[in-house]
C-alpha positions as CSV (number, residue, x, y, z in Angstrom):
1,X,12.9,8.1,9.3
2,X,14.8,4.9,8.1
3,X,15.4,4.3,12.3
4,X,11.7,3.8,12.1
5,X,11.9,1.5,9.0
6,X,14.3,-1.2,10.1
7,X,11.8,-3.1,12.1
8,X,9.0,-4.7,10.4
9,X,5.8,-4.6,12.3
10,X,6.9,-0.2,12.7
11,X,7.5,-0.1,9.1
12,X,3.6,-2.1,8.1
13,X,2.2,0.5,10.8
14,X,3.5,3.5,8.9
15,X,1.4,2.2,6.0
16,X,-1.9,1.1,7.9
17,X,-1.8,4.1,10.2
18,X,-3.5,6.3,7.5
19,X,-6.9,4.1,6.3
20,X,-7.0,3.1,9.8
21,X,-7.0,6.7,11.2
22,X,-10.0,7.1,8.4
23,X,-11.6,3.7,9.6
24,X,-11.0,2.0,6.6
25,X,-9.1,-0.9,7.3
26,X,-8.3,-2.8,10.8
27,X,-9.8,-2.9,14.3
28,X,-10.5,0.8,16.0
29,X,-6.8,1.1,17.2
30,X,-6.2,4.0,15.8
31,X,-4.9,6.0,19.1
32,X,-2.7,2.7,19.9
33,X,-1.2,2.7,16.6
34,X,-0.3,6.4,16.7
35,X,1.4,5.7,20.5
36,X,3.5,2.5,18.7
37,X,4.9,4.8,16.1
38,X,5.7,7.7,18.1
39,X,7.7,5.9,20.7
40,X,9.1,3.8,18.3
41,X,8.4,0.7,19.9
42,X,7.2,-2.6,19.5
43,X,6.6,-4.9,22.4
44,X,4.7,-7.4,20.5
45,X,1.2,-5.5,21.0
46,X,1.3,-3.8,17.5
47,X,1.8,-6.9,15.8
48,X,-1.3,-8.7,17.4
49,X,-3.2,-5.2,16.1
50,X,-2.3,-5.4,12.9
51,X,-2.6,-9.0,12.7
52,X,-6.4,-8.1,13.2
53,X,-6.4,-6.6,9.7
54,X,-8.7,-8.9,7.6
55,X,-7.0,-7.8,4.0
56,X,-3.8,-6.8,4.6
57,X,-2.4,-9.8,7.2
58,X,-3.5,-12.9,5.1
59,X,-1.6,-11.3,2.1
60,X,1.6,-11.0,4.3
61,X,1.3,-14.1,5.4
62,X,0.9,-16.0,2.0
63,X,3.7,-14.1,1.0
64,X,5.9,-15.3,3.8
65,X,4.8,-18.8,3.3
66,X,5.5,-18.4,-0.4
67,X,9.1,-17.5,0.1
68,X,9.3,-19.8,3.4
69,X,9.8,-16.6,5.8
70,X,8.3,-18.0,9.3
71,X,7.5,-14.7,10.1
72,X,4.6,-12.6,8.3
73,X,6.3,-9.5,9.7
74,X,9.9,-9.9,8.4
75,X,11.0,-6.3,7.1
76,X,11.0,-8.0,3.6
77,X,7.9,-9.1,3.1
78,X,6.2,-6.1,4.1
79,X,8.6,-4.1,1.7
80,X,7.4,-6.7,-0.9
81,X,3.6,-5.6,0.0
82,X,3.7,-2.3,-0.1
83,X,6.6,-1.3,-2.2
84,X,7.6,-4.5,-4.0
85,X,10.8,-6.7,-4.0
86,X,11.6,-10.0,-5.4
87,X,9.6,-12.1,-3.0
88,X,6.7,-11.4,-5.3
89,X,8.2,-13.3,-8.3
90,X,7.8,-16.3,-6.3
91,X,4.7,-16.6,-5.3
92,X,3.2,-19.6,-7.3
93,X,0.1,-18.4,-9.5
94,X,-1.9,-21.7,-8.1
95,X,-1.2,-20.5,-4.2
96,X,-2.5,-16.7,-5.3
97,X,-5.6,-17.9,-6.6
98,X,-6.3,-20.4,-3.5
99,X,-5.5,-17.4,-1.1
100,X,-8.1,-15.0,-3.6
101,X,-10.6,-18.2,-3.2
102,X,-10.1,-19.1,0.2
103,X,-8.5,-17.0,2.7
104,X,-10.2,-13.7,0.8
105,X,-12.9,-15.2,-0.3
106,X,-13.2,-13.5,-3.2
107,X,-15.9,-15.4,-5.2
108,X,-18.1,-14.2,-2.6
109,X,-17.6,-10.9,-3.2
110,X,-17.8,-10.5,-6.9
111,X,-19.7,-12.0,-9.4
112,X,-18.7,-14.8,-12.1
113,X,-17.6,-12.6,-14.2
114,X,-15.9,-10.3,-12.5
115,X,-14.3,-13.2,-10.7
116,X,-13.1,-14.7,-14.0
117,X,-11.5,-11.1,-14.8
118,X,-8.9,-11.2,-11.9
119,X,-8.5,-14.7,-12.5
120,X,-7.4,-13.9,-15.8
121,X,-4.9,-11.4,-14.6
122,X,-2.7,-14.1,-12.3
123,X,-1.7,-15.5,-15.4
124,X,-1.0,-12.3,-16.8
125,X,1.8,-11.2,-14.0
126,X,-0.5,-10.0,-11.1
127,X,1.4,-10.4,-7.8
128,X,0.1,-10.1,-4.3
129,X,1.6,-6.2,-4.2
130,X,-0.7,-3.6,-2.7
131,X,-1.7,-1.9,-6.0
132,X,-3.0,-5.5,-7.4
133,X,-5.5,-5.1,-4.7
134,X,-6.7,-1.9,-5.0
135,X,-6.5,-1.2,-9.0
136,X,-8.4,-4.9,-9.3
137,X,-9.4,-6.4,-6.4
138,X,-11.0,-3.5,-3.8
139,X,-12.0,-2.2,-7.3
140,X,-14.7,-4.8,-8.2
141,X,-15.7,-5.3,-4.3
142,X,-18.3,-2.4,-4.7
143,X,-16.0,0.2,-3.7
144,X,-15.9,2.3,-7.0
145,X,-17.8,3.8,-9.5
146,X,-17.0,5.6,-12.5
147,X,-17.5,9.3,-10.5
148,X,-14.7,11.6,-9.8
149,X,-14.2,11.3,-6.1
150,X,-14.0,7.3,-6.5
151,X,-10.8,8.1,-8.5
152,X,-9.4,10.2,-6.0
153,X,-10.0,7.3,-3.5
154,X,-8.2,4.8,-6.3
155,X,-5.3,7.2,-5.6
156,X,-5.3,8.0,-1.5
157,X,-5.5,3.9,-1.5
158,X,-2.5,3.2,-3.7
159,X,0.8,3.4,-2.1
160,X,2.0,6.7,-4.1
161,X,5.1,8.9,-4.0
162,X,6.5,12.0,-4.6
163,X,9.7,14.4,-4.3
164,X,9.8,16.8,-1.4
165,X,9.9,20.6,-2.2
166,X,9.7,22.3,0.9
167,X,9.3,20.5,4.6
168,X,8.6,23.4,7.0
169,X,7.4,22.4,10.2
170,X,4.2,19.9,10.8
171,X,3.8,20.3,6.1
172,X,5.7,18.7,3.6
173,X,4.7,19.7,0.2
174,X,5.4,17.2,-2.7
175,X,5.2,17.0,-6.3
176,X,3.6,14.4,-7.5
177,X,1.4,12.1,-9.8
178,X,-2.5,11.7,-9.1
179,X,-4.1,8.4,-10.7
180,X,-6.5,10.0,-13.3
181,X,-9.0,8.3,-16.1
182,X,-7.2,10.0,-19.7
183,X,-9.1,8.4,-22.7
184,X,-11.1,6.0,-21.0
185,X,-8.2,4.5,-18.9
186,X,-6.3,5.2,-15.6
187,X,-3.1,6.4,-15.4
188,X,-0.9,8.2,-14.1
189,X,-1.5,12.5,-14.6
190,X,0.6,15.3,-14.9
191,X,2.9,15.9,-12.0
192,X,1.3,18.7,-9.2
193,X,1.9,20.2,-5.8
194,X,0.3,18.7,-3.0
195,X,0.7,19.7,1.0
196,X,0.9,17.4,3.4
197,X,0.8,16.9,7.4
198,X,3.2,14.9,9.2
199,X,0.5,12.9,12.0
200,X,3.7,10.4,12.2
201,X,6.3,12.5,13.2
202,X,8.1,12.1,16.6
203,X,9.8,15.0,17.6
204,X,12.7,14.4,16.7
205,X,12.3,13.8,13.3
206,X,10.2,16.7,12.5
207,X,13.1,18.5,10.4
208,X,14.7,15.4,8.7
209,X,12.9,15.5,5.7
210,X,14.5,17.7,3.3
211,X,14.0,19.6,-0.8
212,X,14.4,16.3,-2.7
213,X,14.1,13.5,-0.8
214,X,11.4,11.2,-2.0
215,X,8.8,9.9,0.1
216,X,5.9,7.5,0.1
217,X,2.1,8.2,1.0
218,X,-0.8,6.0,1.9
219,X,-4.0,7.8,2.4
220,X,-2.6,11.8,2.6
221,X,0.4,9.9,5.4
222,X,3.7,9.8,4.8
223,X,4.9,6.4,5.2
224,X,8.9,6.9,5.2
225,X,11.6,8.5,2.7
226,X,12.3,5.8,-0.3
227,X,15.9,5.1,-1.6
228,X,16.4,4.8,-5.2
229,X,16.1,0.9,-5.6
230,X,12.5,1.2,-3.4
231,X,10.9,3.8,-6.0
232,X,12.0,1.8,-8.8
233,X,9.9,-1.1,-7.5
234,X,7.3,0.5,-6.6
235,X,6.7,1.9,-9.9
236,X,7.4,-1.4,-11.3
237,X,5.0,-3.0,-9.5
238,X,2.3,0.2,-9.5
239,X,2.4,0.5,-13.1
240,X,2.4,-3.1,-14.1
241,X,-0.8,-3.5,-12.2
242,X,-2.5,-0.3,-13.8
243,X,-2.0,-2.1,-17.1
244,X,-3.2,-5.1,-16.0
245,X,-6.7,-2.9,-14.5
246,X,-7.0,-1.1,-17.9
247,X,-7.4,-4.2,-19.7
248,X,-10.9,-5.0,-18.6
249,X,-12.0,-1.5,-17.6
């Protein structure tokens, strides 16, 4: 899998494949998307499809700006998206807020004081990483409720990971951590088996994956086996913004 993670604009369609697939996010591309990542190509079509996505393009793009990386798609800044590296650091806490006020449009999506809420949390350490969008952003957009299923959706939206126990054929079974609500907040639950399929897979990468590697997964997808320094940030960054959620929950 990392010969599919060296180039960015393959790499960000790993992640976006899997709402996309479920129409969640992005134009209706879903069949294109899937041809990009199995021929493991990138002819500059892909990039103009996932430059179409409303949420997740304007946050790659302040990103870039903020670390002044021309291009949105550098394999760095959508590592610092979706997994998290040091290009978040420096994203000025003024710039977030204009790109949550005008680019997202945020105020027009929440009221006063829900708007206030997220405000709050820039000064605390929120940084434009994936889980700062879902665990307090997509959160207060209407898109949860406090009903079982909504935290299941918290969790199939956040970038999670797990260890691999067994890949055998098109299923990889994991063990991992579901986003739960234990005494009022959410965290992080006791560790459990879950099976997945491999959509992504290209022939010949169907056996790569092997008993403890560790892997991401956006929506039930596996996104791409993580090195060590990868799943430290993404924790980092996953549970910093949990605490930050459970503040005003």
């Amino acid at each position: 899998m990392s010969r599919i993670a060296v180039d960015g604009v393959l790499r960000c369609s790993r992640y976006s494949f899997g709402p996309n697939r479920l129409h969640y996010c992005g134009p209706d591309k879903n069949k294109e998307m899937f041809d990009y990542i199995q021929e493991n190509k990138n002819d500059g079509g892909l990039q103009i499809l996932l430059s179409q996505f409303k949420t997740l393009y304007p946050y790659l793009k302040h990103i870039a700006s903020a670390n002044g990386i021309a291009d949105p798609f550098d394999n760095s800044v959508v590592e610092a998206y979706w997994l998290g590296n040091d290009l978040l650091e420096n994203v000025d806490k003024r710039q977030f807020y204009r790109y949550l006020t005008e680019d997202y449009s945020l105020k027009k999506k929440v009221s006063p004081k829900e708007f206030a809420r997220v405000e709050k949390k820039l000064g605390e350490g929120a940084v434009p990483h994936h889980s700062f969008h879902v665990f307090d952003v997509w959160r207060r957009t209407g898109d949860f409720e406090e009903r079982g299923h909504t935290f299941e959706s918290l969790d199939e939206c956040r970038i999670a990971w797990g260890t691999v126990l067994e890949a055998k054929g098109p299923v990889v079974t994991i063990e991992t951590e579901r986003i739960e609500l234990i005494e009022g907040k959410l965290a992080l639950g006791a560790t459990q088996e879950r099976r997945l399929m491999r959509p992504l897979e290209a022939e010949y990468d169907i056996e790569q994956l092997k008993k403890g590697d560790i892997v991401s997964v956006h929506w039930g997808v596996i996104c791409e086996k993580l090195a060590a320094p990868q799943l430290a940030q993404l924790k980092k960054y996953t549970l910093r913004h949990l605490e930050l959620a459970n503040r005003t929950i």
